[in-house]
Structure formats: structure tokens, C-alpha cells
C-alpha positions in Angstrom: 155.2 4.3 83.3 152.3 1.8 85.0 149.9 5.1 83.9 151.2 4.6 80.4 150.3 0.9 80.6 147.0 1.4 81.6 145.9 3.9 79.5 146.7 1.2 76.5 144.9 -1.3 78.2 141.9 0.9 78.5 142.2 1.8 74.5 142.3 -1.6 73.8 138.7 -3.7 74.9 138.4 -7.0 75.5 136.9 -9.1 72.1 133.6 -8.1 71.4 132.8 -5.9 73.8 130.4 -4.1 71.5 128.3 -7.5 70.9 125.2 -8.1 73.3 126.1 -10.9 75.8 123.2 -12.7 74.1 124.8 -13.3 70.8 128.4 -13.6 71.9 126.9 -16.3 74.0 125.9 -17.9 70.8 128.9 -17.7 68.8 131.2 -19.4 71.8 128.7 -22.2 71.5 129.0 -22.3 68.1 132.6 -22.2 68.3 133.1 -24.9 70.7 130.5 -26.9 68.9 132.0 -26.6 65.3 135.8 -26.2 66.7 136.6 -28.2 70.1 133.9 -31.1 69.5 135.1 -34.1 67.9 134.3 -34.8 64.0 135.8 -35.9 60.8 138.9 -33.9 61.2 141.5 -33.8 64.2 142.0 -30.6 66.2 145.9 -30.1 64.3 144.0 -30.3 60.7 141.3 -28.1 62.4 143.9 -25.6 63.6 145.8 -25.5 59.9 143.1 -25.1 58.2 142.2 -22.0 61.2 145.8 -20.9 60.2 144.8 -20.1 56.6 141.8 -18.9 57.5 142.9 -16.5 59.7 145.8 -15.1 56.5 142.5 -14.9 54.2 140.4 -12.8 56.5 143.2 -10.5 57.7 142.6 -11.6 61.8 145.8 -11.1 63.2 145.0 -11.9 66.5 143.5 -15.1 65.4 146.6 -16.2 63.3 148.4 -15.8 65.9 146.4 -18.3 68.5 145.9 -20.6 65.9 149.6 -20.2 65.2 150.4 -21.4 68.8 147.6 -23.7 69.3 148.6 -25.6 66.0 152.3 -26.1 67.7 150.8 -27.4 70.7 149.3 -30.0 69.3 151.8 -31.3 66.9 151.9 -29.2 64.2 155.1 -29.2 62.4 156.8 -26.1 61.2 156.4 -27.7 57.9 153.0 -28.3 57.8 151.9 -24.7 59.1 154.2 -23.4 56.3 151.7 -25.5 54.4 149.0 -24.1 55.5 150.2 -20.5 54.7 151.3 -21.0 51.4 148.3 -22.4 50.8 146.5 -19.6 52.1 149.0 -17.4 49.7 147.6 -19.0 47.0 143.8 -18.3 47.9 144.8 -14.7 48.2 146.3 -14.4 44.7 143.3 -16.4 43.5 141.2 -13.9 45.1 143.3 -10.8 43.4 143.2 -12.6 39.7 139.0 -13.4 40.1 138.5 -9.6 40.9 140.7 -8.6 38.2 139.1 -11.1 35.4 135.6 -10.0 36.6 136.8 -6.1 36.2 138.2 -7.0 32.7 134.9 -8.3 31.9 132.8 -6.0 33.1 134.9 -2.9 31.7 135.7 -5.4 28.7 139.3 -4.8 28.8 141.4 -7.9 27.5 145.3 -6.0 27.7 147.1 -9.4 26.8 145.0 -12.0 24.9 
């Protein structure tokens, strides 16, 4: 069973493993530049608005820390559901734009 175990861990790297050490380098100090240093917004607005991000791109590793980090510091249940509807709402936003521009472009109109 521990063989099984590590045979997963070795299918699954460590993030970006396939980025030069150089660059990777520059997107953590990015991130804790943009993220962890102190600007207009708090670090739970900062995390929300992470949560929706996170739906929108499809990172479900990401949604998932900013999920925890968001409870950690004070983020209501509430206010994450918030943050995910709103992200719904993006998404179906996103599906009705594409659609409109396909309509156009194929000039279809199926309900005007």
C-alpha cells in the first residue's frame, strides 16, 4: 500500500515544476507583492475576490486554498457564498457574450 502512495506522489509534481526557477522566482514576488502586501483592499476582500477568480479560471487547487484562507481570516460562509455566486454570474456572462458574438458573426437571430 505505501508503494501505491508513492507512485501517486511521483505522478503528481510539485507546482510548476516545468517553469525555470528564474521565472517562478518572479511570479512568487509578484504574488507576494500584489497579494500579501498591504493596499486599498484587506487580505478577506483580497481572498473573495481570489475565490471567484479561482471558479472563473477553473484552478481547483486555488479555490480550494483561497477557500480556507478566506475562513481564516474572517470570512463568513455568507460572504464566500457571495463571492461564488458572483463568480456564477461572470461565467453565464461569459457563455451569453460568446453566444451573442457567434449569432453575429454567423448572423443567426433564433428569437428577436
Amino acid at each position: 500500500m505505501a508503494d501505491n502512495n508513492q507512485e501517486k506522489t511521483k505522478l503528481t509534481p510539485d507546482s510548476m515544476t516545468m517553469i525555470e526557477p528564474r521565472f517562478r522566482a518572479i511570479y512568487k514576488a509578484f504574488y507576494k507583492e500584489s497579494y500579501f502586501t498591504p493596499t486599498a483592499l484587506d487580505l478577506k476582500t483580497k481572498e473573495l475576490i481570489a475565490i471567484g477568480c479561482s471558479l472563473v479560471a477553473r484552478c481547483e487547487g486555488c479555490l480550494e486554498g483561497h477557500i480556507k484562507k478566506a475562513l481564516e481570516v474572517g470570512a463568513t460562509k455568507q460572504e464566500i457564498s457571495d463571492a461564488i455566486v458572483i463568480a456564477v454570474g461572470i461565467g453565464a456572462a461569459s457563455v451569453v457574450d460568446m453566444s451573442d458574438k457567434a449569432a453575429t458573426r454567423l448572423d443567426l437571430h433564433h428569437f428577436e
